[in-house]
N, CA and C atoms as an extended XYZ file, in Angstrom:
285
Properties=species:S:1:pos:R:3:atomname:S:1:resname:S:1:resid:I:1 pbc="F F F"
N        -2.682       17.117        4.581 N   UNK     1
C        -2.309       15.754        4.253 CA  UNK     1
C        -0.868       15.714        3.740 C   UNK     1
N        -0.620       16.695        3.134 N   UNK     2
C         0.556       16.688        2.265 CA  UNK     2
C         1.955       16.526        3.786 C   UNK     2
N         1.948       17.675        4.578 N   UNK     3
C         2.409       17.832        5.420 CA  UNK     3
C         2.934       16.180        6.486 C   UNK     3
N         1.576       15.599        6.449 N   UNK     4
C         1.616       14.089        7.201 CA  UNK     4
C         2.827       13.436        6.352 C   UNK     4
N         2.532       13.077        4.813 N   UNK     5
C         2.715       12.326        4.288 CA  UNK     5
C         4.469       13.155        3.877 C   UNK     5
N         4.906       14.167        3.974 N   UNK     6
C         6.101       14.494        4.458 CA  UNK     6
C         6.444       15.170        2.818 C   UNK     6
N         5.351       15.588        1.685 N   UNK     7
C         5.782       16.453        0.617 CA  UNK     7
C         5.308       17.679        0.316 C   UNK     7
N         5.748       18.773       -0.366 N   UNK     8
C         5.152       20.064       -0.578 CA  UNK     8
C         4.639       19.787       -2.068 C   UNK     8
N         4.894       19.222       -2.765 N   UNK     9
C         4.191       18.857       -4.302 CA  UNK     9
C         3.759       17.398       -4.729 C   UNK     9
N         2.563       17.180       -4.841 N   UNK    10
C         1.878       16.138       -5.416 CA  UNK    10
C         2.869       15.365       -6.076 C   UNK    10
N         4.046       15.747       -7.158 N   UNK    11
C         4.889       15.066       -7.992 CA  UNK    11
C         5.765       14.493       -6.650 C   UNK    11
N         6.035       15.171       -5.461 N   UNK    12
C         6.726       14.420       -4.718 CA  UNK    12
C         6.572       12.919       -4.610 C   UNK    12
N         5.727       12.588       -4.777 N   UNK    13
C         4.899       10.945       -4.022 CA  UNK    13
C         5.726       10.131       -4.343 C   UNK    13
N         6.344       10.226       -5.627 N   UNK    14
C         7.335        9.313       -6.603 CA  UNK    14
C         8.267        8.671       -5.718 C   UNK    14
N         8.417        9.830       -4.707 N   UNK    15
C         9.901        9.774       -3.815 CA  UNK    15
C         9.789        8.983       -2.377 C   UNK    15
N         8.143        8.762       -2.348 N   UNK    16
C         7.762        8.256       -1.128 CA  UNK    16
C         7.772        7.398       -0.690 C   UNK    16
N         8.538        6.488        0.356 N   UNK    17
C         8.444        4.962        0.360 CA  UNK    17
C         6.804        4.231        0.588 C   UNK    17
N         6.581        3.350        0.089 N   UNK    18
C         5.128        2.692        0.560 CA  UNK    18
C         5.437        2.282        1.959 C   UNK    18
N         4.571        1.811        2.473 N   UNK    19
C         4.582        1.217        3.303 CA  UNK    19
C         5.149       -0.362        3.436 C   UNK    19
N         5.401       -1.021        3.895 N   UNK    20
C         6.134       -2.290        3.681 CA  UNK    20
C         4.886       -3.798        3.645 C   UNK    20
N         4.635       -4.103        2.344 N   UNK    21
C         3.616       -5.150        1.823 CA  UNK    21
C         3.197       -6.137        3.182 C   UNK    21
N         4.496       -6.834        3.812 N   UNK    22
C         4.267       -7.441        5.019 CA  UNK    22
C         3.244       -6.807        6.022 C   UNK    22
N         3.285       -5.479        6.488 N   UNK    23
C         2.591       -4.895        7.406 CA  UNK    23
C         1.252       -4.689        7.199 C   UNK    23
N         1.199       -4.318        5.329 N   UNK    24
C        -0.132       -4.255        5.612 CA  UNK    24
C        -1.124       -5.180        5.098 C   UNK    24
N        -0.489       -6.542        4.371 N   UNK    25
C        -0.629       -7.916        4.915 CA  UNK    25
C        -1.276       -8.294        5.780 C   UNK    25
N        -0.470       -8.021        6.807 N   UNK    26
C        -0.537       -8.746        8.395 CA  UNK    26
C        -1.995       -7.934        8.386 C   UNK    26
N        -2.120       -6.437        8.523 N   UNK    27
C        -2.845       -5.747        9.104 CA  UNK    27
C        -4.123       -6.186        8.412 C   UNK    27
N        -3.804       -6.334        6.879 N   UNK    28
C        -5.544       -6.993        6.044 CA  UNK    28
C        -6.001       -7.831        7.277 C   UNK    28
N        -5.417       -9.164        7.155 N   UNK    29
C        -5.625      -10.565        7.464 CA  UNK    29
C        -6.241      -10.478        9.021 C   UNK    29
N        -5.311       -9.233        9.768 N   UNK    30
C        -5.972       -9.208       11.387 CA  UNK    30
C        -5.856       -8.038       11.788 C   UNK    30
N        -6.867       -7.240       12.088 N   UNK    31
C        -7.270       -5.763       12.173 CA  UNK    31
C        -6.352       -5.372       14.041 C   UNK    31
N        -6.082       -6.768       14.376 N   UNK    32
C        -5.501       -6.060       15.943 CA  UNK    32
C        -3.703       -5.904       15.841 C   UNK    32
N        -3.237       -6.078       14.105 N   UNK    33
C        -2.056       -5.977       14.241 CA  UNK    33
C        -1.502       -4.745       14.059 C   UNK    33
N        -0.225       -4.209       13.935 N   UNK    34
C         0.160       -2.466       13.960 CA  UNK    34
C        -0.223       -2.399       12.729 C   UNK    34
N        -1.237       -1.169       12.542 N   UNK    35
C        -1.989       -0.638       11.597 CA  UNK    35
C        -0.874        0.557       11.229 C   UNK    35
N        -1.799        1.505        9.935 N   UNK    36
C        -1.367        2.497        9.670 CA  UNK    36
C        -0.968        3.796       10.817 C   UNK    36
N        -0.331        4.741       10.683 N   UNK    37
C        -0.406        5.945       11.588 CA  UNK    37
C         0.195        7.214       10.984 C   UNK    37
N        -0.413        7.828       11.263 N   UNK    38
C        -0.158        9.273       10.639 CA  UNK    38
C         1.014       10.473       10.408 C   UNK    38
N         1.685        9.683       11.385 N   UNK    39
C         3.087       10.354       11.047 CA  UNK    39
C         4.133        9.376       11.212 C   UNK    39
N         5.170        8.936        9.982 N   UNK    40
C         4.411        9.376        8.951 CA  UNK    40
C         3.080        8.774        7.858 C   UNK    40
N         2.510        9.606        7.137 N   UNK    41
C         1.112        9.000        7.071 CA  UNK    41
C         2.016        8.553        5.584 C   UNK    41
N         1.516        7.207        5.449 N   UNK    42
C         1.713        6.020        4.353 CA  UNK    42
C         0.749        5.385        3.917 C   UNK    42
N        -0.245        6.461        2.472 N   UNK    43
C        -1.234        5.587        1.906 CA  UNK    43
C        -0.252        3.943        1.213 C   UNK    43
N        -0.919        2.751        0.548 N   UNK    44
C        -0.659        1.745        0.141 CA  UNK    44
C        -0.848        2.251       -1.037 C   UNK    44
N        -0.326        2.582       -1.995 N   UNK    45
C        -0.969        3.216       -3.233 CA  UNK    45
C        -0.804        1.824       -4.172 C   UNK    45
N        -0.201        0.984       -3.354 N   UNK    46
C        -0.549       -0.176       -4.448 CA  UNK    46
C        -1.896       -1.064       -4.437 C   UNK    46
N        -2.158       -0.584       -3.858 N   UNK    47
C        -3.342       -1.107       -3.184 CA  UNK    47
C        -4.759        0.097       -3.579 C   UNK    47
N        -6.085       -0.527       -3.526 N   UNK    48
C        -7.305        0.076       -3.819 CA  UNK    48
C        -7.890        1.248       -2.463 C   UNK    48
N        -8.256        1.874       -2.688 N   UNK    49
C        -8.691        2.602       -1.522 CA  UNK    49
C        -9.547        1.949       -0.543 C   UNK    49
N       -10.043        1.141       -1.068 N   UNK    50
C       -11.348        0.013       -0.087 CA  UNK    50
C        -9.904       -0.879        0.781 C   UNK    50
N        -8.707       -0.871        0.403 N   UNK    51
C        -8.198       -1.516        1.166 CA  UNK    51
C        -8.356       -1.068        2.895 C   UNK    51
N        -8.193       -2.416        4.085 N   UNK    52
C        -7.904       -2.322        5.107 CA  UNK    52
C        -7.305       -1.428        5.797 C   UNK    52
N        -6.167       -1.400        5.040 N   UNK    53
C        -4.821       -0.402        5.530 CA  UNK    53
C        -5.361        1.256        4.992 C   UNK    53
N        -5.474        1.413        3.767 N   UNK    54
C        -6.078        2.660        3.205 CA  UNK    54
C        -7.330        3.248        3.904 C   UNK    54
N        -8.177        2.332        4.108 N   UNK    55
C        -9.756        2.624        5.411 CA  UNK    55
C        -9.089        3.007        6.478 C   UNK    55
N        -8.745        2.215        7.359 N   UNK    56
C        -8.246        2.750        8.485 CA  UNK    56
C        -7.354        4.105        8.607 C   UNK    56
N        -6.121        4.548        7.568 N   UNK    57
C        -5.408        5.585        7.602 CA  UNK    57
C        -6.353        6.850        7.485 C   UNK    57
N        -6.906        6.728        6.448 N   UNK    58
C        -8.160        7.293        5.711 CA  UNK    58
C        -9.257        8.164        7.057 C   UNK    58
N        -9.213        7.119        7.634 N   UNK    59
C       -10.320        7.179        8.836 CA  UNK    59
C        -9.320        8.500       10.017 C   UNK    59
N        -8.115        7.911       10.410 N   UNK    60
C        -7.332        8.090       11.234 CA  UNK    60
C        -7.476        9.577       10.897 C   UNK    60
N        -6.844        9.923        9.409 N   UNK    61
C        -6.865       11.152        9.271 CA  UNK    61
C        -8.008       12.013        8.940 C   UNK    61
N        -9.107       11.829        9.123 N   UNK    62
C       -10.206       12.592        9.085 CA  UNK    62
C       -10.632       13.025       10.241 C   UNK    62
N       -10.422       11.884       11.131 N   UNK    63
C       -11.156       12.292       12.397 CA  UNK    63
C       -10.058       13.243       12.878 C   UNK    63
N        -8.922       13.095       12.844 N   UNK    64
C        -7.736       14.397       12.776 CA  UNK    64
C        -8.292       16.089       12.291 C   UNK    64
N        -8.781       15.883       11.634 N   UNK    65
C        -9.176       17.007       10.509 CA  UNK    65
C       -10.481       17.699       11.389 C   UNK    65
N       -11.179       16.545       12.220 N   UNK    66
C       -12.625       16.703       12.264 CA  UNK    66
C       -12.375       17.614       13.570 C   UNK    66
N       -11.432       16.815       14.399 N   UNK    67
C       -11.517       17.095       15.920 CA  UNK    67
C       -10.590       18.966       15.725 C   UNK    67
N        -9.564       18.563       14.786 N   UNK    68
C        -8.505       20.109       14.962 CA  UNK    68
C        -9.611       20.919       14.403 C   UNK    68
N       -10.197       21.025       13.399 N   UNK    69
C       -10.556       21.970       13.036 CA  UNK    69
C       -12.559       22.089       13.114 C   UNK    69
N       -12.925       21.519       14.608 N   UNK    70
C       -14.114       21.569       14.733 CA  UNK    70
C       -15.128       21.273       13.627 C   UNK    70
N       -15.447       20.367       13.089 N   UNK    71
C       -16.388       20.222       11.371 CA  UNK    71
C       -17.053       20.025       11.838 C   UNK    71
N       -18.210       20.350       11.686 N   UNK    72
C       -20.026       19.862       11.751 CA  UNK    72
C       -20.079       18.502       11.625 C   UNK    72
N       -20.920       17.807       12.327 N   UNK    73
C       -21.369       16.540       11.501 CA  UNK    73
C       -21.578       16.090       10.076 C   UNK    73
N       -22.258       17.640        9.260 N   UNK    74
C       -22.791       17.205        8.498 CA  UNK    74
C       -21.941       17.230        7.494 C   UNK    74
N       -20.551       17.707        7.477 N   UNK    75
C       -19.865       17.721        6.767 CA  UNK    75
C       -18.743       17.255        6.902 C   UNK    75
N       -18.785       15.974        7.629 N   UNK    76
C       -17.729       14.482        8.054 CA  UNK    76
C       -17.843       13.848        6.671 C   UNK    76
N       -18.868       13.433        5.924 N   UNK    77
C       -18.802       13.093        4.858 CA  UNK    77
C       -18.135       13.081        3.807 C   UNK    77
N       -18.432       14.778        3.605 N   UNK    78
C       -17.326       15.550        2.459 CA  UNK    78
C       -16.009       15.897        3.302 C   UNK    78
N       -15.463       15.463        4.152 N   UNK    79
C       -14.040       15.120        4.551 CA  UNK    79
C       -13.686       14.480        4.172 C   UNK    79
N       -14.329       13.197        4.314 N   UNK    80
C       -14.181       11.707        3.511 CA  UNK    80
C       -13.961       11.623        2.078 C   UNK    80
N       -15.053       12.439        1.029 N   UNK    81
C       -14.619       12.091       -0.002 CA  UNK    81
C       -14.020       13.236       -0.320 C   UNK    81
N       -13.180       14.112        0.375 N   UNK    82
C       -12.169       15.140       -0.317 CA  UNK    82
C       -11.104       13.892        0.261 C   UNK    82
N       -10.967       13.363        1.014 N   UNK    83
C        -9.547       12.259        1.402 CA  UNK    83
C        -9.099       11.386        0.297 C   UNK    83
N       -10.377       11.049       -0.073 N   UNK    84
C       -10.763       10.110       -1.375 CA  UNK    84
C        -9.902       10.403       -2.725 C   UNK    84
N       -10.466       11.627       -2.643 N   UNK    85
C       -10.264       12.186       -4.074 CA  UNK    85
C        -8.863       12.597       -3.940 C   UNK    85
N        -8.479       12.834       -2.427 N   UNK    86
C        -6.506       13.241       -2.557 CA  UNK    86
C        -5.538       11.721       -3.042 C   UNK    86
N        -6.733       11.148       -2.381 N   UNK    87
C        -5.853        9.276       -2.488 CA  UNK    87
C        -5.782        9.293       -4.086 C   UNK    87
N        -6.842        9.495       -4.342 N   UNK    88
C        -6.837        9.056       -6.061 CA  UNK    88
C        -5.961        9.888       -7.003 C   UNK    88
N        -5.615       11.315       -6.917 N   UNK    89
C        -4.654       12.117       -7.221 CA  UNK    89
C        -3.360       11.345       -6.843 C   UNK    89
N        -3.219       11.108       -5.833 N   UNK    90
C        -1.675       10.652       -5.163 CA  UNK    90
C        -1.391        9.232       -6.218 C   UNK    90
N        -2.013        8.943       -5.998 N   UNK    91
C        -2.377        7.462       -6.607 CA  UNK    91
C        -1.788        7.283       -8.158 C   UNK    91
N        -2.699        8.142       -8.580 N   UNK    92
C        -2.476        8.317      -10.269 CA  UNK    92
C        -1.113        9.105      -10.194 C   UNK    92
N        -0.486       10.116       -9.463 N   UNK    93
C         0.666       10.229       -9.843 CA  UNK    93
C         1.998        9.365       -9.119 C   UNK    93
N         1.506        8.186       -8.616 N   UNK    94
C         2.622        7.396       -8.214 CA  UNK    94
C         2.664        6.221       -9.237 C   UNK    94
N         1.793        5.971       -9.697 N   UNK    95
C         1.645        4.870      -10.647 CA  UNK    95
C         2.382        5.263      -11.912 C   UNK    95
């Protein structure tokens, strides 16, 4: 993730631009407008993880994770909430 999002240290994030409020705006309000994408990958950290924009990136990059590195079904889940738990780290140190 770190790699997507373009830092080698968690304290980096500080340095990270968000994404631009308009886009992911637009993208709340109508799911067929340009969404998030992974490189480079731009959580909304102003924003809640249940957000639109944050689900979808969220999503984008798991199934990334799922397909490169072959994961079981049964452990698509705990992809998810290790993504979770990176958002919420990132999160708390951008705030």
């Amino acid at each position: 993730m770190q790699r997507l999002i373009g830092i080698t240290q968690d304290a980096a994030i500080a340095n990270i631009s968000l994404p631009l409020d308009s886009l992911v705006d637009a993208f709340a309000k109508d799911l067929t407008q340009k969404g998030p994408t992974l490189q480079p990958m731009r959580f909304a950290l102003d924003c809640p993880y249940s957000h639109s924009w944050n689900h979808e990136l969220a999503d984008k990059f798991v199934n990334r994770i799922v397909h490169e590195h072959t994961v079981p079904e049964e452990d698509v889940l705990l992809v998810h909430e290790i993504c979770r738990q990176r958002f919420d780290t990132l999160q708390r140190i951008w705030q």
